[in-house]
RODO-2510 file (C-alpha; in nm, 4 decimals, decimal comma):
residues 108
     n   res          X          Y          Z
     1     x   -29,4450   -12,5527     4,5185
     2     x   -29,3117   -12,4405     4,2250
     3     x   -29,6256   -12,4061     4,0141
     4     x   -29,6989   -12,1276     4,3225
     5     x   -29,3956   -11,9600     4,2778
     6     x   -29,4859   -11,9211     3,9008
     7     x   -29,8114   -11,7998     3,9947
     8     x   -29,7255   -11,5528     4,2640
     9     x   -29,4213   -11,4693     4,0083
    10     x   -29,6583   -11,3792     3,7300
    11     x   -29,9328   -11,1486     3,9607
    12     x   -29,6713   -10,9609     4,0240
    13     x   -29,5218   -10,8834     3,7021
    14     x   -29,9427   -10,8228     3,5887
    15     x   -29,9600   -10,6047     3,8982
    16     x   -29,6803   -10,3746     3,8435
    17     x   -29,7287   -10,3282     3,4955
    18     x   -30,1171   -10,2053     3,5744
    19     x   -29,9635    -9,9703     3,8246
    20     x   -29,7328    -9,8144     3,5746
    21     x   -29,9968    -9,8278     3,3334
    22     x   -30,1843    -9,6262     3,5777
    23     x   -29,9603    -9,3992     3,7068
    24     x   -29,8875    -9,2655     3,3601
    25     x   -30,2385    -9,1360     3,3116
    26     x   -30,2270    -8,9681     3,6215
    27     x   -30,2744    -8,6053     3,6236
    28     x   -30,0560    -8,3582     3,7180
    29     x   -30,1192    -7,9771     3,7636
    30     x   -29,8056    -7,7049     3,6924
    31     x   -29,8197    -7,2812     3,7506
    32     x   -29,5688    -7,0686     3,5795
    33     x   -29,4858    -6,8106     3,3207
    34     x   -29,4676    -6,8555     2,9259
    35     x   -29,1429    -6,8389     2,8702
    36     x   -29,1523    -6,9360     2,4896
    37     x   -29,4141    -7,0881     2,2377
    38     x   -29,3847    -7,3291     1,9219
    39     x   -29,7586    -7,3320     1,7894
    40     x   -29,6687    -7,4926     1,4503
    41     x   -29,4546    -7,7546     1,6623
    42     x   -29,7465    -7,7646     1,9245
    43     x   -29,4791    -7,7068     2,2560
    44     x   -29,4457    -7,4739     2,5165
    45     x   -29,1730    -7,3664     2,7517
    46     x   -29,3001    -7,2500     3,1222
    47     x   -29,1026    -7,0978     3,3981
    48     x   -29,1786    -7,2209     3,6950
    49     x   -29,0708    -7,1603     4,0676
    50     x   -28,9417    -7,4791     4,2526
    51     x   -28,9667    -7,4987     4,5966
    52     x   -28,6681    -7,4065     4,6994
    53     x   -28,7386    -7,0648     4,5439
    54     x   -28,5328    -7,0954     4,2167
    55     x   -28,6358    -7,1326     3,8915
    56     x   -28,7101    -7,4168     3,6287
    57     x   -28,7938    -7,4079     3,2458
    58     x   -29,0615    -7,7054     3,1413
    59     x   -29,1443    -7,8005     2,7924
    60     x   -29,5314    -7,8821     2,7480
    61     x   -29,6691    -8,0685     2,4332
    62     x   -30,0175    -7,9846     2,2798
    63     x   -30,2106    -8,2956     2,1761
    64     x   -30,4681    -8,2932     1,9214
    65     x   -30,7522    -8,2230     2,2033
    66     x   -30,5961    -8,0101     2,4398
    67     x   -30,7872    -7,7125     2,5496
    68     x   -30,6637    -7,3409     2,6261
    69     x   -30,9263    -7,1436     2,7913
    70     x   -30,8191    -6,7420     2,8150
    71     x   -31,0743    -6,4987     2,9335
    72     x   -31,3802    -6,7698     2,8734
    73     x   -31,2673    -6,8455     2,5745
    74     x   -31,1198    -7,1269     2,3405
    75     x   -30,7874    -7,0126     2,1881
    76     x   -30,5110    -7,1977     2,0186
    77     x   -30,1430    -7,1991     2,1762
    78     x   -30,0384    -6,9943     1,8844
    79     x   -30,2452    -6,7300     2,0871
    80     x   -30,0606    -6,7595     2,4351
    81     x   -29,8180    -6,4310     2,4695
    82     x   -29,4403    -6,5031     2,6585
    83     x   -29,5220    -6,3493     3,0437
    84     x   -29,8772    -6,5093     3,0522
    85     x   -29,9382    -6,6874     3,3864
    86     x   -30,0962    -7,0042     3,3340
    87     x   -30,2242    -7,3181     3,5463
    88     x   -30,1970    -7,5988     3,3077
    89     x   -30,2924    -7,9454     3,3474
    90     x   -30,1408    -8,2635     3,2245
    91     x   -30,0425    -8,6603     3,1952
    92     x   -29,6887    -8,7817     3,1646
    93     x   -29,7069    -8,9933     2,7712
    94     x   -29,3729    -9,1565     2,6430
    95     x   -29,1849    -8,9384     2,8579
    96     x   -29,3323    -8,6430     2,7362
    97     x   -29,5746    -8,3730     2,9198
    98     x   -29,8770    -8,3383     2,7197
    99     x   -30,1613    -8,0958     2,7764
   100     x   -30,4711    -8,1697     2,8948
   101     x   -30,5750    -7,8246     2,9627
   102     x   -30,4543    -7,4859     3,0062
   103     x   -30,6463    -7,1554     3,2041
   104     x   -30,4859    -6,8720     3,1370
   105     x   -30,4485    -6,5478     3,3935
   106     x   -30,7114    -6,2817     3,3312
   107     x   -30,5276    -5,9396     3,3677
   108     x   -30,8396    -5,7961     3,4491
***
C-alpha cells in the first residue's frame, strides 16, 4: 500500500512539472501600439487594449533570434517607430515575455 502511494505520489509530481514545463513554451499572440523602444537593452513597451476597453502597457524582450518583419523585410527593433501597430508573437521565459516574432503594420 504504501509503496503505491509513493508511486502514484511521484507521477504526479513528474506530471505537473511536464505540464509547467510545457505550458511555458506555449505561444502567445499580443496587438498593440509601440509605446516606447530600448534597442541597445533589446525591450519594448506596447499599448494594448484590454477587453474591457481600457488600456495596458506590456514590456516585450528581444532574444538573440527574434524576428521583426516590416514591409517584407528583416529589421532590427532599433528600427520600430513609437505609434507602429504591431502583432507580435511570444513564449512566457523566467517570467519574462520574449519575442518570437514581430509583423509590423504596413501604412500602405
Amino acid at each position: 500500500m504504501k509503496l503505491t502511494a509513493i508511486v502514484l505520489m511521484g507521477s504526479m509530481l513528474f506530471a505537473s512539472s511536464a505540464l509547467a514545463s510545457a505550458d511555458a513554451g506555449r505561444l502567445s499572440t499580443a496587438t498593440g501600439h509601440v509605446a516606447s523602444i530600448d534597442g541597445e537593452a533589446n525591450w519594448l513597451v506596447v499599448t494594448m487594449e484590454t477587453p474591457k476597453g481600457d488600456s495596458q502597457d506590456v514590456t516585450f524582450v528581444a532574444a538573440a533570434d527574434s524576428k521583426i518583419i516590416k514591409d517584407g523585410e528583416a529589421i532590427t527593433l532599433a528600427d520600430l517607430k513609437p505609434g507602429e501597430k504591431v502583432t507580435i508573437t511570444y513564449k512566457s521565459q523566467e517570467g519574462k515575455n520574449v519575442i518570437v516574432n514581430i509583423g509590423v503594420e504596413s501604412k500602405s
